[in-house]
SERO-4910 file (N, C-alpha, C, O; in steps of 0.05 Angstrom, whole numbers):
BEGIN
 pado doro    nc1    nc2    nc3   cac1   cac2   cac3    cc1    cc2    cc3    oc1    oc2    oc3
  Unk    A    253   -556   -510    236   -569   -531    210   -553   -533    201   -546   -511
  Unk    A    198   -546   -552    172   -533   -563    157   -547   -579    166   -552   -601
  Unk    A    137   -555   -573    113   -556   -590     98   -545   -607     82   -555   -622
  Unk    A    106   -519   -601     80   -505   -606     86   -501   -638    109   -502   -647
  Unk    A     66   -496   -652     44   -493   -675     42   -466   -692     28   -448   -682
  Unk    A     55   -461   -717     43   -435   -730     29   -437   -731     22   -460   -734
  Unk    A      1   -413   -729    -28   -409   -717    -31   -424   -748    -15   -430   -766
  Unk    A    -59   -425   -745    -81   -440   -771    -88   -406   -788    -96   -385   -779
  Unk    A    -82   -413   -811    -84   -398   -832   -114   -385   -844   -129   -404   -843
  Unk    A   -127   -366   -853   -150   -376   -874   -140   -384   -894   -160   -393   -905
  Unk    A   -120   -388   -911   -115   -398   -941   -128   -421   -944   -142   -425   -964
  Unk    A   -127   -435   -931   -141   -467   -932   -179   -465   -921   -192   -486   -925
  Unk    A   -191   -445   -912   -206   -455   -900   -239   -471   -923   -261   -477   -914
  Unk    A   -231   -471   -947   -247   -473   -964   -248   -507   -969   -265   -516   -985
  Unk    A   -234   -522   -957   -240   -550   -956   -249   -559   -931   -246   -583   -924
  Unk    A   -268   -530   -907   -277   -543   -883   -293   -556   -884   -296   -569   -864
  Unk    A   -316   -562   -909   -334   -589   -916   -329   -616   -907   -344   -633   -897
  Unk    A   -300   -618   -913   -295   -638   -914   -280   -650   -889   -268   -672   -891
  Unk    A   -281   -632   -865   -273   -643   -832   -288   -674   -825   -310   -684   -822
  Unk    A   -255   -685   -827   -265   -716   -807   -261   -710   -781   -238   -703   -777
  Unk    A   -280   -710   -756   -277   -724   -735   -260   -748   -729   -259   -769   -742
  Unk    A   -245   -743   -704   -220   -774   -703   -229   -773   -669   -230   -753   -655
  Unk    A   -233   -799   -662   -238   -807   -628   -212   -804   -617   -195   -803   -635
  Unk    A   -203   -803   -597   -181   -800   -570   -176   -839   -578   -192   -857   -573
  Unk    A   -147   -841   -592   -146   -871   -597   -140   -882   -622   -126   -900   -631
  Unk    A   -160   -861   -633   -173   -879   -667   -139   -867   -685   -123   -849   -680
  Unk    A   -141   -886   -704   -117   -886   -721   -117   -870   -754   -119   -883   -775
  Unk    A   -115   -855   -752   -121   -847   -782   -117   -858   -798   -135   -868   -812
  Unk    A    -81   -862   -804    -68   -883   -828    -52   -894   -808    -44   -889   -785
  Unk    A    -51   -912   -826    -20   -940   -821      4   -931   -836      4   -922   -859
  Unk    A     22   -936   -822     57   -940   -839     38   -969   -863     23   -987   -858
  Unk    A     52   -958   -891     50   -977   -918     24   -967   -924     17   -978   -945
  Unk    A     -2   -946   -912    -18   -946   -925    -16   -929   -957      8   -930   -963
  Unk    A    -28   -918   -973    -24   -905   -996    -31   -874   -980    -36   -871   -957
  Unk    A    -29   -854   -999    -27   -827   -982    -32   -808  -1007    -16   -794  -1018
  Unk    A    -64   -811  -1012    -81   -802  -1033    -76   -761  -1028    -78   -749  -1049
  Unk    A    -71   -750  -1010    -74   -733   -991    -65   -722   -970    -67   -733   -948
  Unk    A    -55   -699   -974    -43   -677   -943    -64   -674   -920    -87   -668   -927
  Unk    A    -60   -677   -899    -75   -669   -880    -77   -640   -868    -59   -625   -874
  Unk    A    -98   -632   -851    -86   -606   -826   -103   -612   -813   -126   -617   -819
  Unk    A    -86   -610   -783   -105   -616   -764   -114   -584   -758   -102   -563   -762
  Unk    A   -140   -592   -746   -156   -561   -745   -163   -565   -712   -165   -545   -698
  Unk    A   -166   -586   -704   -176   -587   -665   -157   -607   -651   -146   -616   -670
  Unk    A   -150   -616   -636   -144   -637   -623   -106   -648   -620    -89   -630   -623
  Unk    A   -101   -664   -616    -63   -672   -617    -70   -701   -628    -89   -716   -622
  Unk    A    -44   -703   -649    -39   -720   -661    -13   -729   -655      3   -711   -652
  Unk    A     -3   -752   -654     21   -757   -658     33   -793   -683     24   -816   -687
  Unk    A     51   -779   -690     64   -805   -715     76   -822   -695     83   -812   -674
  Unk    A     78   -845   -699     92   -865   -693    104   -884   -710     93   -892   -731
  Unk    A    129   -892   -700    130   -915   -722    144   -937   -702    157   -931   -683
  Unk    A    140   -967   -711    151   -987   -695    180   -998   -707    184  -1004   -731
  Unk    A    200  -1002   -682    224  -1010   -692    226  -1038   -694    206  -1052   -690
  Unk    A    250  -1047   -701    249  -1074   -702    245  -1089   -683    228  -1107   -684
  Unk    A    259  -1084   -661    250  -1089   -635    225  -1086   -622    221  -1086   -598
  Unk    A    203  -1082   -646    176  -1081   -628    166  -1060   -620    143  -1054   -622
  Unk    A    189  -1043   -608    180  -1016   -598    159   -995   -604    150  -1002   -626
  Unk    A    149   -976   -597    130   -962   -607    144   -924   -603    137   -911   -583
  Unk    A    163   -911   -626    171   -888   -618    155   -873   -624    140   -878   -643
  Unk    A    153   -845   -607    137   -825   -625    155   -810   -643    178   -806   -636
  Unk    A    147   -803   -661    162   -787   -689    160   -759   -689    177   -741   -693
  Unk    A    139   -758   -685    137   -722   -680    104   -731   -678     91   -751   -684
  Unk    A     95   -697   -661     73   -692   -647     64   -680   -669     80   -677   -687
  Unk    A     31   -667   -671     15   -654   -701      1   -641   -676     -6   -650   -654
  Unk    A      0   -617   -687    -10   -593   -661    -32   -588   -682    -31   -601   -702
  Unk    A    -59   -564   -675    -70   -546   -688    -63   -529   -707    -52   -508   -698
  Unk    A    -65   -529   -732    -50   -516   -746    -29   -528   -769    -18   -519   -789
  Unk    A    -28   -555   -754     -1   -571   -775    -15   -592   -801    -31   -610   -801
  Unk    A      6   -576   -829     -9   -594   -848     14   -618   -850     38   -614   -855
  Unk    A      2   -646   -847     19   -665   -850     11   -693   -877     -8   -698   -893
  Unk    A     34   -706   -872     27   -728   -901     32   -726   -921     20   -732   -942
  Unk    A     60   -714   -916     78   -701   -940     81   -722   -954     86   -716   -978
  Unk    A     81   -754   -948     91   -771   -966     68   -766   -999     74   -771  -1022
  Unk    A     43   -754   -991     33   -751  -1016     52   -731  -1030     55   -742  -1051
  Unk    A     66   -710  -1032     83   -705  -1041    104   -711  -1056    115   -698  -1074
  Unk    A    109   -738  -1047    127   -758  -1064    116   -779  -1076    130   -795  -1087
  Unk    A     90   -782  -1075     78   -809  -1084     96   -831  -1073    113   -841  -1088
  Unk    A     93   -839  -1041     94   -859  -1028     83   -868  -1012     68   -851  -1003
  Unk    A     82   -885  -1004     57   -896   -985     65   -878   -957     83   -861   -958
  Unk    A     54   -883   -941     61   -873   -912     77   -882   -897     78   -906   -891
  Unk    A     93   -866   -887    110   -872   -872    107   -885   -841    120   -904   -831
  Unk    A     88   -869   -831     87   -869   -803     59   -877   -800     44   -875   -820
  Unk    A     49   -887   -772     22   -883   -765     13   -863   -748     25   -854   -729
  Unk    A    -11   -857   -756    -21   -828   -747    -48   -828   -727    -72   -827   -732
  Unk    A    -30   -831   -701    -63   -834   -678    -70   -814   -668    -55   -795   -674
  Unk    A    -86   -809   -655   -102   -784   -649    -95   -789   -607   -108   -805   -593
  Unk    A    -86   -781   -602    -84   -773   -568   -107   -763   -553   -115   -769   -531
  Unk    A   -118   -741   -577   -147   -731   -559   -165   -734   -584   -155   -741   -605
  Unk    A   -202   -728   -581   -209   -727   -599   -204   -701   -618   -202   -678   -607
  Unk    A   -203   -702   -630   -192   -687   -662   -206   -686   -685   -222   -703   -693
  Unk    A   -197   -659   -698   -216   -661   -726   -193   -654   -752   -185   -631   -749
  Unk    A   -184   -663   -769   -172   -667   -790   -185   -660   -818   -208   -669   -820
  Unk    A   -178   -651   -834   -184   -637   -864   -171   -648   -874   -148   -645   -867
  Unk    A   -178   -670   -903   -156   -672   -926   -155   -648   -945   -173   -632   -952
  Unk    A   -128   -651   -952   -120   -624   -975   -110   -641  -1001    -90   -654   -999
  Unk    A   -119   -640  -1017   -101   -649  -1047    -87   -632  -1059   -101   -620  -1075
  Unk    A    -61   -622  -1060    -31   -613  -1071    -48   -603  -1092    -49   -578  -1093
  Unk    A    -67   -620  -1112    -70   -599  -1135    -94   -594  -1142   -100   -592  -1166
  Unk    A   -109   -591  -1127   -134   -563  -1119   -123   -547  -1102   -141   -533  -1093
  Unk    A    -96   -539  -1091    -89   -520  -1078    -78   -492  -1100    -73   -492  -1124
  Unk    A    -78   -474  -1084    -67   -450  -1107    -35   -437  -1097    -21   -449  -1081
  Unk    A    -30   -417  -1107      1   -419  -1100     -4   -405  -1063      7   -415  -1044
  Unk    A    -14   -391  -1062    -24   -382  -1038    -30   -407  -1010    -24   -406   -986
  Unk    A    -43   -424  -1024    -49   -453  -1010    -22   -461  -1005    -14   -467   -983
  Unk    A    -10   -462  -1025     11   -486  -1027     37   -469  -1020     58   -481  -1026
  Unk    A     42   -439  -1004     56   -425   -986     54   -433   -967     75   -442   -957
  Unk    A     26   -437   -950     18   -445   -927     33   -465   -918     48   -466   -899
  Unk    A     23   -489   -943     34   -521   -932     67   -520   -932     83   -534   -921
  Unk    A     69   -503   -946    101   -495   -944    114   -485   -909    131   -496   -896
  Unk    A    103   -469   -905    106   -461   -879    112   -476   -861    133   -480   -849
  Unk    A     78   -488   -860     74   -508   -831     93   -531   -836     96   -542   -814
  Unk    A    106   -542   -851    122   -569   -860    158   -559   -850    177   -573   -841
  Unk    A    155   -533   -855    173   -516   -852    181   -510   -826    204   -507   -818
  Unk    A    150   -506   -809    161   -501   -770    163   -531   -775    186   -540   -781
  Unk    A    149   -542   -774    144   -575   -764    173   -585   -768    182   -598   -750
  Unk    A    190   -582   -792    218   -591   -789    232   -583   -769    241   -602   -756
  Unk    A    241   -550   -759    256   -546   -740    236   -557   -711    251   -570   -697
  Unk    A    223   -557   -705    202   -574   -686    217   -600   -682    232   -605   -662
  Unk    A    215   -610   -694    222   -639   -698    255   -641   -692    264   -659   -677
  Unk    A    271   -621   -705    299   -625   -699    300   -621   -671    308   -639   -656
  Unk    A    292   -596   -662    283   -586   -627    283   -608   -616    299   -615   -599
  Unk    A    270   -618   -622    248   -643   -594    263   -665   -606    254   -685   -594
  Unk    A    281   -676   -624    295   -690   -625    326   -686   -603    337   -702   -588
  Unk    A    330   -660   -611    368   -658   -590    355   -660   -569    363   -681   -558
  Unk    A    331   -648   -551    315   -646   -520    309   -685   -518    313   -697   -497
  Unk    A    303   -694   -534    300   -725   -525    320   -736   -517    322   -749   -496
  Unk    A    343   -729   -538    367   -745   -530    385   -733   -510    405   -747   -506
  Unk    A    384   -708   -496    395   -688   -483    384   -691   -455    361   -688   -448
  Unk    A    416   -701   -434    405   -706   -412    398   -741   -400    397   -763   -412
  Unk    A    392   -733   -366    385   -759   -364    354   -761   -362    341   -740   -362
  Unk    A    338   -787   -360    308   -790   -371    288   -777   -345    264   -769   -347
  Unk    A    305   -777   -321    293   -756   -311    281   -738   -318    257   -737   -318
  Unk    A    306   -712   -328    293   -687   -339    285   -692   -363    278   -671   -375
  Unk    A    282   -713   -377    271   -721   -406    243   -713   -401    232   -693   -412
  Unk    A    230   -731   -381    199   -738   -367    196   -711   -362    175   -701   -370
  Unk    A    214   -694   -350    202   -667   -338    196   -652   -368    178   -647   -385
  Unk    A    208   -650   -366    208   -633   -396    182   -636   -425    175   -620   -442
  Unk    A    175   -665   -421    163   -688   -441    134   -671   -424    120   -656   -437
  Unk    A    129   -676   -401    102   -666   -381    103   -637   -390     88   -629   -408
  Unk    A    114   -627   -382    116   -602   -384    101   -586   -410     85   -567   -410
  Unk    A    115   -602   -431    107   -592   -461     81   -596   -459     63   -579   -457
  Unk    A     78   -632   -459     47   -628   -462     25   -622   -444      1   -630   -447
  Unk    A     35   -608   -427     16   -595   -404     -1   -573   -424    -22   -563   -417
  Unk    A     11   -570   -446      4   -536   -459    -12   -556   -483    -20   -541   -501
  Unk    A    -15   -572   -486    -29   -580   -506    -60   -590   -503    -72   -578   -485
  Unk    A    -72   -607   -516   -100   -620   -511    -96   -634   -489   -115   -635   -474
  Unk    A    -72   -648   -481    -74   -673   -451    -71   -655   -436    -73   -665   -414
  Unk    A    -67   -625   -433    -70   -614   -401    -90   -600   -399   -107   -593   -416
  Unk    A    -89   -594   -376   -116   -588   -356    -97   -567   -330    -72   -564   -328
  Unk    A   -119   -555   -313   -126   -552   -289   -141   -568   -273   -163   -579   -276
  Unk    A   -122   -569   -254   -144   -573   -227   -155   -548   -216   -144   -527   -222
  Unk    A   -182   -548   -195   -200   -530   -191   -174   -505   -171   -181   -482   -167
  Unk    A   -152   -514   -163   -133   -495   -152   -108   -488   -164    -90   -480   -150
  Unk    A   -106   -490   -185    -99   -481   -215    -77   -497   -221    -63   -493   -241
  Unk    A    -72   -521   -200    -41   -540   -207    -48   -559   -245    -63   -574   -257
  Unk    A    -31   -547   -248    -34   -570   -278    -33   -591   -274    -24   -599   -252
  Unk    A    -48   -620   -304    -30   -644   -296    -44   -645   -326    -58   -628   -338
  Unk    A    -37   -669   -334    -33   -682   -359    -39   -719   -360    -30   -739   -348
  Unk    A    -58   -713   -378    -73   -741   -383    -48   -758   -404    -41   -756   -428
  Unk    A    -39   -776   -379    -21   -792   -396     -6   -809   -388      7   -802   -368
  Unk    A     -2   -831   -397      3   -864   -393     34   -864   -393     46   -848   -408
  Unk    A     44   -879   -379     78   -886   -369     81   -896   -399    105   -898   -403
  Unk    A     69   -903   -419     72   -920   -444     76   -893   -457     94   -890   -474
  Unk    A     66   -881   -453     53   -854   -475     84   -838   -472     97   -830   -491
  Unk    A     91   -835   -444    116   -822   -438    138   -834   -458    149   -824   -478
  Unk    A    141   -862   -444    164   -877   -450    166   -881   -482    184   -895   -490
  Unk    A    148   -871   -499    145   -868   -528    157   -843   -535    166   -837   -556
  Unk    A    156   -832   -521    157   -793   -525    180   -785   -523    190   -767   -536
  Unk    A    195   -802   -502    218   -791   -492    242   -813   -498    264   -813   -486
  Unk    A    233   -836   -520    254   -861   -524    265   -875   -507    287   -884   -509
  Unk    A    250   -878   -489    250   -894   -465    236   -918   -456    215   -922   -467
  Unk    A    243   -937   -438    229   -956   -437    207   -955   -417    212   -936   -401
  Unk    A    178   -971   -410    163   -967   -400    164   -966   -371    151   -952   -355
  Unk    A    182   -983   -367    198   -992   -333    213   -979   -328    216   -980   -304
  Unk    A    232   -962   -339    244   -939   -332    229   -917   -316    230   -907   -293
  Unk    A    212   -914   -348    194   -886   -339    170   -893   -310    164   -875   -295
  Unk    A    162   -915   -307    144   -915   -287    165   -915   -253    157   -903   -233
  Unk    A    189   -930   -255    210   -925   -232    211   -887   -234    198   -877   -216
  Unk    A    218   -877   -244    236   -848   -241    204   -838   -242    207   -823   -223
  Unk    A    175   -835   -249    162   -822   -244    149   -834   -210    132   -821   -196
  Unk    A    161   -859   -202    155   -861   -179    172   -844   -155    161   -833   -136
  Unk    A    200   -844   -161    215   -832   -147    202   -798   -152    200   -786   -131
  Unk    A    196   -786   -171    197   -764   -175    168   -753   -156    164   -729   -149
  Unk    A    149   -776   -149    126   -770   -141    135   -778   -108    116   -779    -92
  Unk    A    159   -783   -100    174   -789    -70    179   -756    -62    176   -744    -41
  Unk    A    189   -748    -88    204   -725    -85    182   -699    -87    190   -677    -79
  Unk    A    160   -701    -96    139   -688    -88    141   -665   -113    132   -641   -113
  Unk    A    156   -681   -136    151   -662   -165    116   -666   -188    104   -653   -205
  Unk    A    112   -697   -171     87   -703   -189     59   -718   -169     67   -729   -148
  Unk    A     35   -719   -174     28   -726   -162      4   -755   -175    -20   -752   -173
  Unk    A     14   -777   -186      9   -791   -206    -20   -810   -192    -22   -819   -169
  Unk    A    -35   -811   -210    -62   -819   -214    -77   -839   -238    -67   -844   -260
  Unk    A    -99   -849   -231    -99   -864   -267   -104   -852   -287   -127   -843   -289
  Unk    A    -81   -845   -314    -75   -837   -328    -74   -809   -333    -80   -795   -353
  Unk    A    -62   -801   -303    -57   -772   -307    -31   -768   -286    -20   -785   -272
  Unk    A    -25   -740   -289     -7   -739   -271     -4   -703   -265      1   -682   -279
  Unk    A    -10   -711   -237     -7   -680   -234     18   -667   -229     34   -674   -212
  Unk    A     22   -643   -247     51   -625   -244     49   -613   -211     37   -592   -205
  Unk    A     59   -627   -195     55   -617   -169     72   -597   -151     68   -582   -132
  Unk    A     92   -604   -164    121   -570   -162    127   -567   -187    146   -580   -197
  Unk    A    112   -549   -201    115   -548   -226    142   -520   -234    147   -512   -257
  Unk    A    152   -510   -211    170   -493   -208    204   -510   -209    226   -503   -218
  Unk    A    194   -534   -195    221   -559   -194    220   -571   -227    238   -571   -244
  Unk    A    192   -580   -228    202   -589   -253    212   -573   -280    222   -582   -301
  Unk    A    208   -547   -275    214   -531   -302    250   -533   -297    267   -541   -313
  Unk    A    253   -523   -269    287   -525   -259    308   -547   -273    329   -543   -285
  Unk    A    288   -579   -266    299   -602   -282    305   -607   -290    327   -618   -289
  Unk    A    281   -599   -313    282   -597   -342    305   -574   -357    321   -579   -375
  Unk    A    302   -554   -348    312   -537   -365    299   -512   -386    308   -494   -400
  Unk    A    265   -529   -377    247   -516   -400    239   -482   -391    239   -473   -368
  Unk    A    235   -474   -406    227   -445   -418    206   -435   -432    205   -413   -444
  Unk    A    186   -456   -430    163   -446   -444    144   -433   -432    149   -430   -408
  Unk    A    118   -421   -441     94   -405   -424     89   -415   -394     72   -405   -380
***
């Protein structure tokens, strides 16, 4: 599974006036809001969600640096998904028609990785047991805004057994048992609301993953 992001373009950079700041939390839009406007995020991780019938809370796909989203303005429909911010973040609206054909290549592009993205990290969710789901799920976003170093260079990743069990279609009590066993087994080293990659050589094995 990959996350990662076609770099950020200059074609767009002529609507940087108009950068909203978003807090670690805060919600951009709601699923049923109207969708006046394309977004791109320019700093921070975003991710869509939408709730099933069952209450649940899935993630839909992740919004890296670089990604223009809110295609439903495209179709003139309301929104599909809701759009929260993971870390603090800064977002640009784009309107489809103050863009030029050059503009409107770009948004082509990024909508363009963001689909095979999305198919990716869709077969990797369902692929496997939730074990190597979690390894794999850490892993990615080790490389994003929720990871870090510690001062002896072990990674870990700011992030909630909820946040997982959203990520990886899993339930919350699952993911907090198997990240307990996994922290028996001396792959993680779990803390409040982080978790350190603590054999980060085991968990790539796990997983399966292949990224940087």
């Amino acid at each position: 599974m990959t996350l990662n992001s076609i770099p950020t373009t200059t074609a767009l950079h002529h609507t940087d006036l108009h950068r909203r700041p978003l807090r670690r939390g805060e919600t951009l839009y709601y699923a049923g809001d109207a969708a006046p406007s394309l977004y791109r995020l320019e700093s921070g991780l975003l991710r869509a969600v939408r709730l099933t019938p069952q209450g649940r809370t899935l993630t839909v796909r992740h919004i890296w640096p670089g990604d223009v989203f809110g295609e439903e303005t495209l179709h003139a429909i309301a929104r599909a998904h809701q759009v929260t911010a993971l870390t603090d973040a800064v977002v640009v609206p784009l309107h489809p028609q103050h863009l030029g054909a050059a503009e409107l290549w770009e948004v082509t592009r990024s909508l363009s990785a963001q689909l095979q993205r999305v198919m990716n990290d869709g077969v990797h969710i369902q692929n496997g047991e939730l074990r190597e789901r979690i390894a794999r799920y850490l892993l990615n976003l080790a490389e994003s805004s929720l990871g870090g170093r510690h001062g002896d260079g072990t990674r870990f990743v700011r992030a909630t057994h909820e946040l997982i069990a959203e990520g990886t279609g899993a339930t919350r009590e699952s993911v907090s048992k198997l990240i307990g066993e996994m922290r028996d087994d001396g792959l993680l080293t779990p803390a409040y609301r982080c978790l350190t990659l603590t054999d980060e050589a085991s968990l790539r094995a796990l997983s399966g993953y292949h990224g940087d």
